[in-house]
N, C-alpha and C positions, 0 to 999 in steps of 0.2 A: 229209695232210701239211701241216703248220704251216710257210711258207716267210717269206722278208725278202729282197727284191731286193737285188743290194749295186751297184743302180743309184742316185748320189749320196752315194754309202761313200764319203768319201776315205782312199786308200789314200796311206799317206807313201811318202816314198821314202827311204832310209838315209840316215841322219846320221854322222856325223865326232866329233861330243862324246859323249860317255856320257852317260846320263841317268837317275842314282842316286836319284831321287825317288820314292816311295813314301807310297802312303794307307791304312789301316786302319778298320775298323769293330768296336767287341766290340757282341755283342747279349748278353743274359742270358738262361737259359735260362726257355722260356715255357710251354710243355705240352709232353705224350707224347700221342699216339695210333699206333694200328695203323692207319697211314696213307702212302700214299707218293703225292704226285698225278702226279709222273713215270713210275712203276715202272707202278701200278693204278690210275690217273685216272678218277674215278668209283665207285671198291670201295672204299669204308670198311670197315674191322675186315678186307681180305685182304691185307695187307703185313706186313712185321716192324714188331715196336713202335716205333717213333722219337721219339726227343727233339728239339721243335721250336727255335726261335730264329730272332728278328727278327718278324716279321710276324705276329700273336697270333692271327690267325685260318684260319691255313696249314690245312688239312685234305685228304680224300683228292680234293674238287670245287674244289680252288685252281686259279685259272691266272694268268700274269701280272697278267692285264685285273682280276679281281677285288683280289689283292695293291694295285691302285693305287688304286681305290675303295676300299677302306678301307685306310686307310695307318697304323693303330695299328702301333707294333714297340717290341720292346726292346730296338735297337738305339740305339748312343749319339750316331749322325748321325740324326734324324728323314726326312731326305731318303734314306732306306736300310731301304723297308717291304718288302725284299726277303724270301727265304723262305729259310730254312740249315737242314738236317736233316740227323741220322746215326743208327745205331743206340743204341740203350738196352745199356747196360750193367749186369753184374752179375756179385758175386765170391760164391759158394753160392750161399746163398736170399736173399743181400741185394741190394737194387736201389740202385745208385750215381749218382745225380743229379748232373747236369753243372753246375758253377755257372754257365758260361756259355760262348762260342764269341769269339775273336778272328780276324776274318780279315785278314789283309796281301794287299792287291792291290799285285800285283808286277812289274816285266820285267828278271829276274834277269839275262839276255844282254842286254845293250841293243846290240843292233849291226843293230836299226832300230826306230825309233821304231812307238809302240800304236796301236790304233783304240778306241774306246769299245766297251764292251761292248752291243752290241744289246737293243734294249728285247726284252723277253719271253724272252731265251735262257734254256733249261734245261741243264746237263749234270750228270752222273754223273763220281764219283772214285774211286777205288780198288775193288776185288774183293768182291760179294757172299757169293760162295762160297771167298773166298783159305782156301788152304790153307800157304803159302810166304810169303817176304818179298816184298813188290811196293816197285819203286822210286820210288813215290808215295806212300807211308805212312811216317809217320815217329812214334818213342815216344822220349818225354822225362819224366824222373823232376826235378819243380824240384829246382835246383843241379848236375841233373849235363846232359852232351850231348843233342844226340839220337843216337838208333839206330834199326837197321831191324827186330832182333829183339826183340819183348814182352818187358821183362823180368819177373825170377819176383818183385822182392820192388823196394820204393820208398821205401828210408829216405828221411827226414825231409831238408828241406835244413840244418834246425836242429834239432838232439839235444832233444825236448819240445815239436816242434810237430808239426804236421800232413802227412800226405806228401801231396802233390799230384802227379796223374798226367796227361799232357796228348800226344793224338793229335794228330797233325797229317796232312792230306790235302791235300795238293798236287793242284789241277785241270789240267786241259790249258789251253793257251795260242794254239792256234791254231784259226778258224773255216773254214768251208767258204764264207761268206758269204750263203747263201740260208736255211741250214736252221735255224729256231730250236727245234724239239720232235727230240730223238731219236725214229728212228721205231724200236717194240721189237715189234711185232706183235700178235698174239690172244690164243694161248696163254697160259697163266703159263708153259710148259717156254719158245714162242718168246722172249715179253718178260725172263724172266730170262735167258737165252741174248747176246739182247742187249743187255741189262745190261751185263752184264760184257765186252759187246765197247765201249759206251759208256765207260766207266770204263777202258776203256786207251786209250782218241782213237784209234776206227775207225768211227763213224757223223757227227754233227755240229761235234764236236769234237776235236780232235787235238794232242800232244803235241810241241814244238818238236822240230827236228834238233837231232842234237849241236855245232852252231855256231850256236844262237841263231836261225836262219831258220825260214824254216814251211815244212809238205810242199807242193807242189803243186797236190794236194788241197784244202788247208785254206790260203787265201793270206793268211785275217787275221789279223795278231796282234793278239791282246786283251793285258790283263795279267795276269798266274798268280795264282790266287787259292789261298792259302795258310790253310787253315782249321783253326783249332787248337783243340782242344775239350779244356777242364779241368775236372778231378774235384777231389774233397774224401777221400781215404782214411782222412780222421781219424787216427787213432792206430796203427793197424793197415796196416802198411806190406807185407802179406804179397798178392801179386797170382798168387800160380799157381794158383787155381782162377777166374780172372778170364774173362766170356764178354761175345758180344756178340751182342744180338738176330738171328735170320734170321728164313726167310720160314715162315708158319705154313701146319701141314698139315691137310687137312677130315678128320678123321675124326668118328665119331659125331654129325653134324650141326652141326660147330662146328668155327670154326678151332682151330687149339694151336700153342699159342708154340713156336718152337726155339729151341735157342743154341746157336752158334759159336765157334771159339780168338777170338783178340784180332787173326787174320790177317786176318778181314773186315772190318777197318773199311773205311767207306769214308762217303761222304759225298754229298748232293744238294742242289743251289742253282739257284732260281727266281730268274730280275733281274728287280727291279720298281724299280732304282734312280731319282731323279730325272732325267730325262732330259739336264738343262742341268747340274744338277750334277754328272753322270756324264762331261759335255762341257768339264768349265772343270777336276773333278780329271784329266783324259787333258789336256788342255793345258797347263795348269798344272803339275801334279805328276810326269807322267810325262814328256811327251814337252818338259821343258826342263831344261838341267842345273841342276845342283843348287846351290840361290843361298842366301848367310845368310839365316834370318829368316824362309826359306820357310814358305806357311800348307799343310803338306802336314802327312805322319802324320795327327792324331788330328783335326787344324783344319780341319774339312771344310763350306762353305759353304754353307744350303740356300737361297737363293736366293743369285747374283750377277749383276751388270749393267756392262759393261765399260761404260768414257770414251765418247762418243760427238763431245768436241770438246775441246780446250783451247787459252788463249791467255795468252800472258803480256805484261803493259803494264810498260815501264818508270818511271822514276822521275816520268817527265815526262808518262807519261799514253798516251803512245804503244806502239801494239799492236809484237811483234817476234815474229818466226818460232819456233817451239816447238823445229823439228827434232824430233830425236829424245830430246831433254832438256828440261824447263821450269825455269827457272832462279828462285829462291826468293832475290832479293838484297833489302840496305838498301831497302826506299823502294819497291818493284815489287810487282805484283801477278799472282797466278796465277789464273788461271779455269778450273773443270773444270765442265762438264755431261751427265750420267748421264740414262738412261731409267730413272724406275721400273721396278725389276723387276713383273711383270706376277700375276698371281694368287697375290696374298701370305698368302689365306685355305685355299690347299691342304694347306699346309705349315705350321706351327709353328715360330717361330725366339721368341729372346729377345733376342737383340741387331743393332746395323747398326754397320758400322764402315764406314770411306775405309779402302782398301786401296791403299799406294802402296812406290814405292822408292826411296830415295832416303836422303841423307845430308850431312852439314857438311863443305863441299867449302873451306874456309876454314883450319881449324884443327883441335886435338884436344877441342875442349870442348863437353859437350852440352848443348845449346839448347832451347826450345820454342820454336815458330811458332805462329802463330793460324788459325783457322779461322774461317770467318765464311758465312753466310747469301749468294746471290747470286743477282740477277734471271738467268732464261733462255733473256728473247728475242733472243739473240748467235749468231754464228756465227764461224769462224775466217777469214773472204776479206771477204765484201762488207760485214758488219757489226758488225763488232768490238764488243767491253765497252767500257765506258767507267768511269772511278772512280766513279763513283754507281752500276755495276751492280753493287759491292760494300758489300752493307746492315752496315758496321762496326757498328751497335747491335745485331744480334744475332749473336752468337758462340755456335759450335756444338762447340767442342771445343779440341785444341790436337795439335801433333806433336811429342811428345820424340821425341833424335835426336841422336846422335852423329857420329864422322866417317866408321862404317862404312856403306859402302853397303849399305844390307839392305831386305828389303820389311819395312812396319809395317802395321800396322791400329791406328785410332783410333777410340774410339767416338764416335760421332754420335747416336745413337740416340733423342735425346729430337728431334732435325731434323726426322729422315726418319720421325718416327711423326706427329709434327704436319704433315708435306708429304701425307703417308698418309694424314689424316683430311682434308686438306685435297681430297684426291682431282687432284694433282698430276704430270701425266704426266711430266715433266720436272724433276731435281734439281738444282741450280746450288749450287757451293761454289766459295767464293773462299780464298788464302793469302796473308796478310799475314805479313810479317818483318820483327818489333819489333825484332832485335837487329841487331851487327856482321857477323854471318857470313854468309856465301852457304852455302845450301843447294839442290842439286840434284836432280829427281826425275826417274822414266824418263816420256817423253810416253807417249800412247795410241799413238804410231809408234815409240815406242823398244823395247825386250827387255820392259819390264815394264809392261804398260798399268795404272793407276790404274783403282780399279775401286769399285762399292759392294758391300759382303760380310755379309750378312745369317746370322744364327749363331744 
C-alpha cells in the first residue's frame, strides 16, 4: 500500500470570501492501448482499450515516479506530464477518436479553502460497469446543455458542420490524506469490484458532502477535477448505436475486446503535476478571491519564484517602509529581488515575465513605467539600495497600466535568459516612473506578492 503522511499537509481553515478561481489544462489526444496502470499495473494488453492524453509515454508499467522522469505531454501547461485516460469509443464498427481532453480543476463549494493535490495521487471516476445515470457523468452535444442521459442523436451546433460530442467526469474532491494508490486487490473480479467502489469515493478518494465539507474520512479538500473529453462525429450526428470500451475477456488464448452503453464512461488520472506549480496555481488561483487580471484559467506558470525583498527610495534617495504597498511616484525608485527559480532545465518554458499588481492610483490615463536592471547586494533593514543600485543603461521592459488595480505580467525575458547564462542566483529589478502619475503595486507583504513567472 502506496501511503503520503499528511504530517506537514497544511490543512486551512474556512475562509469568509468565496474563492471563484479556477485553472485548466487541455492535453490532445496521444495514443490507445489496452492498458490501465491503476486498474492492472504491470498487465499490458489485460484492460479495456483506452485513449491516453497528456504524458505520451503512460502505459500499463506507468507510475507517478516514471510520469516525472520523462515529462513529454500533450498537454498545453508543460509543467502538467500528468497522465488522463478513459475508454475508446465507438458508434458500429467505427472507431471514434477523441480530439482531445480539457480538464477544469475546480472548488465549486468554496466554503473552505483547497490543499494541492499530492504528488503521485491516483483516483478512479465514474462506473466501469454503469448500467444507469451516475451523478458524476455528464453528456453534452456542442450548443446545447449538459445531461445525465446519452443522448440518441447530436445535431450540429451549426446546420453544415460537424457534431461534436463531449463526456464529461467529474472526480471526487476529498482525500483521506495518507493513501495515494487505491488499494483494488488480486483478482480481476476483486480489482474491478473495487473499481467501481473507487469511482464513487469510498477507498482513497471521496466525494464532497452536500454543503461543500469533506467526510470525516477523507479531511482533504483537493480541487474537483472536471474532465471533459471531445469527439469529432463528422457529419453523421446519429449516436444510438454509440459504445464504450470494457474490460476484455481470455478466451481461446487471447484477450477480446467488450463494449459497453455510453453509462460506463468513466475516467482515470495519475498527478505527476509540477510540484511548485501545483503549490503557486492552489494559492494563487484557488484559494484567493477572484482579482481583475488574474493569471489563472489557461495562464499556468511552469516555473515561478515569489519577491524575496523590496524597497522603495524616495525622491531624495532615502529608503521608506514598503508596508503593504510599494509606491511607483515622480522621481522614486522601486527595488524588487527574486531568487532564481531553481532547475530551469527540467521543464520547458518560452517566456519570463515580473508578475505584479498594481495600477494609476493618480488619474484615469494609461501610463508606461520603466524597468531597469538592478544590483542585489541590498536588503530591506540594515542595507538599503542606493540610486546606483539602479543600472538606468540597461532597461529590461516597461509596465502598461491604467487606473485599474489588476495583476499584470511583463515580459522580461531577454534579462532573466542573460542573468540565466550568467548563472545568477539572485534577480534584482528596479522601477523607474518617467511620468506625472503615481502608481501603486501590492508589496511581497501585501494581497498580491510580485513574483517572476516563467511561461
Amino acid at each position: 500500500m502506496k501511503t503520503h503522511a499528511i504530517v506537514g499537509l497544511t490543512l486551512l481553515l474556512a475562509a469568509g470570501a468565496a474563492h471563484a478561481n479556477q485553472f485548466n489544462t487541455q492535453c490532445a489526444y496521444s495514443h490507445t492501448l489496452p492498458d490501465d496502470a491503476i486498474v492492472y499495473p504491470g498487465k499490458p494488453g489485460e484492460a479495456m482499450v483506452h485513449d491516453f492524453f497528456g504524458n505520451t509515454h503512460t502505459n500499463a508499467f506507468s507510475t507517478p515516479d516514471s510520469l516525472t522522469q520523462d515529462i513529454a505531454t500533450t498537454c498545453d501547461s508543460p509543467a502538467d506530464p500528468s497522465a488522463y485516460w478513459s475508454p475508446q469509443l465507438k458508434r458500429g464498427a467505427e472507431i471514434i477518436p477523441p480530439m482531445y481532453e480539457k480538464t477544469y480543476y475546480r472548488n465549486d463549494q468554496p466554503v473552505v479553502p483547497v490543499n494541492v493535490i499530492p504528488a503521485g495521487l491516483e483516483m478512479l471516476a465514474g462506473d466501469h460497469m454503469g448500467t444507469q445515470q451516475n451523478p458524476h457523468i455528464d453528456f453534452l452535444c456542442a450548443g446545447q446543455g449538459y445531461v445525465k442521459e446519452p443522448p440518441k442523436t447530436c445535431p450540429p451546433k451549426t446546420p453544415g458542420e460537424h457534431s461534436q460530442f463531449n463526456i464529461s467526469v467529474h472526480f471526487p474532491d476529498c482525500w483521506d490524506g495518507k493513501t495515494l494508490v487505491p488499494i483494488l486487490g488480486n483478482s480481476r473480479a476483486a480489482r474491478m469490484q473495487a473499481a467501481r467502489k473507487a469511482a464513487s469515493g469510498q477507498l482513497n478518494v471521496a466525494y464532497r458532502n452536500s454543503d461543500g465539507t469533506c467526510p470525516s474520512a477523507y479531511p482533504v479538500k483537493i480541487p474537483e477535477l472536471q474532465m471533459n473529453l471531445a469527439y469529432d462525429l463528422g457529419t453523421n450526428p446519429d449516436m444510438s448505436d454509440m459504445q464504450l470500451s470494457m474490460d476484455p475477456v481470455f478466451q481461446n488464448g487471447q484477450w477480446v475486446p467488450q463494449w459497453g452503453s455510453l453509462y460506463t464512461a468513466h475516467g482515470d488520472f495519475m498527478n505527476a503535476w509540477r510540484p511548485e506549480t501545483m503549490q503557486y496555481l492552489i494559492d494563487t488561483c484557488m484559494n484567493k478571491p477572484a482579482t481583475p487580471g488574474s493569471t489563472c484559467d489557461k495562464n499556468i506558470p511552469t516555473y515561478y519564484s515569489a519577491a524575496a525583498a523590496n524597497v522603495q527610495l524616495d525622491s531624495n534617495g532615502v529608503a521608506q517602509p514598503a508596508g503593504t504597498t510599494l509606491v511607483a511616484a515622480p522621481g522614486n525608485l522601486v527595488f524588487i529581488r527574486f531568487p532564481m527559480p531553481a532547475n530551469l532545465n527540467d521543464y520547458p518554458y518560452a517566456k519570463s515575465y515580473l508578475q505584479s499588481f498594481g495600477g494609476n492610483v493618480t488619474d484615469t490615463a494609461a501610463i508606461t513605467i520603466q524597468l531597469y536592471a538592478a544590483h542585489t547586494d541590498w536588503d530591506e533593514t540594515g542595507h538599503a539600495p542606493t540610486v546606483a543600485s539602479c543600472d538606468l543603461s540597461q532597461r529590461i521592459g516597461g509596465i502598461y497600466l491604467d487606473n485599474v488595480q489588476q495583476v499584470r505580467l511583463n515580459d522580461i525575458s531577454g534579462y532573466i535568459a542573460s542573468q540565466r547564462a550568467a548563472g545568477a542566483s539572485q534577480i534584482g529589478i528596479c522601477i523607474k516612473n518617467p511620468v506625472s502619475q503615481t502608481v501603486s503595486f501590492s508589496s511581497r507583504s501585501g494581497a498580491w506578492t510580485p513574483g517572476l513567472y516563467l511561461k
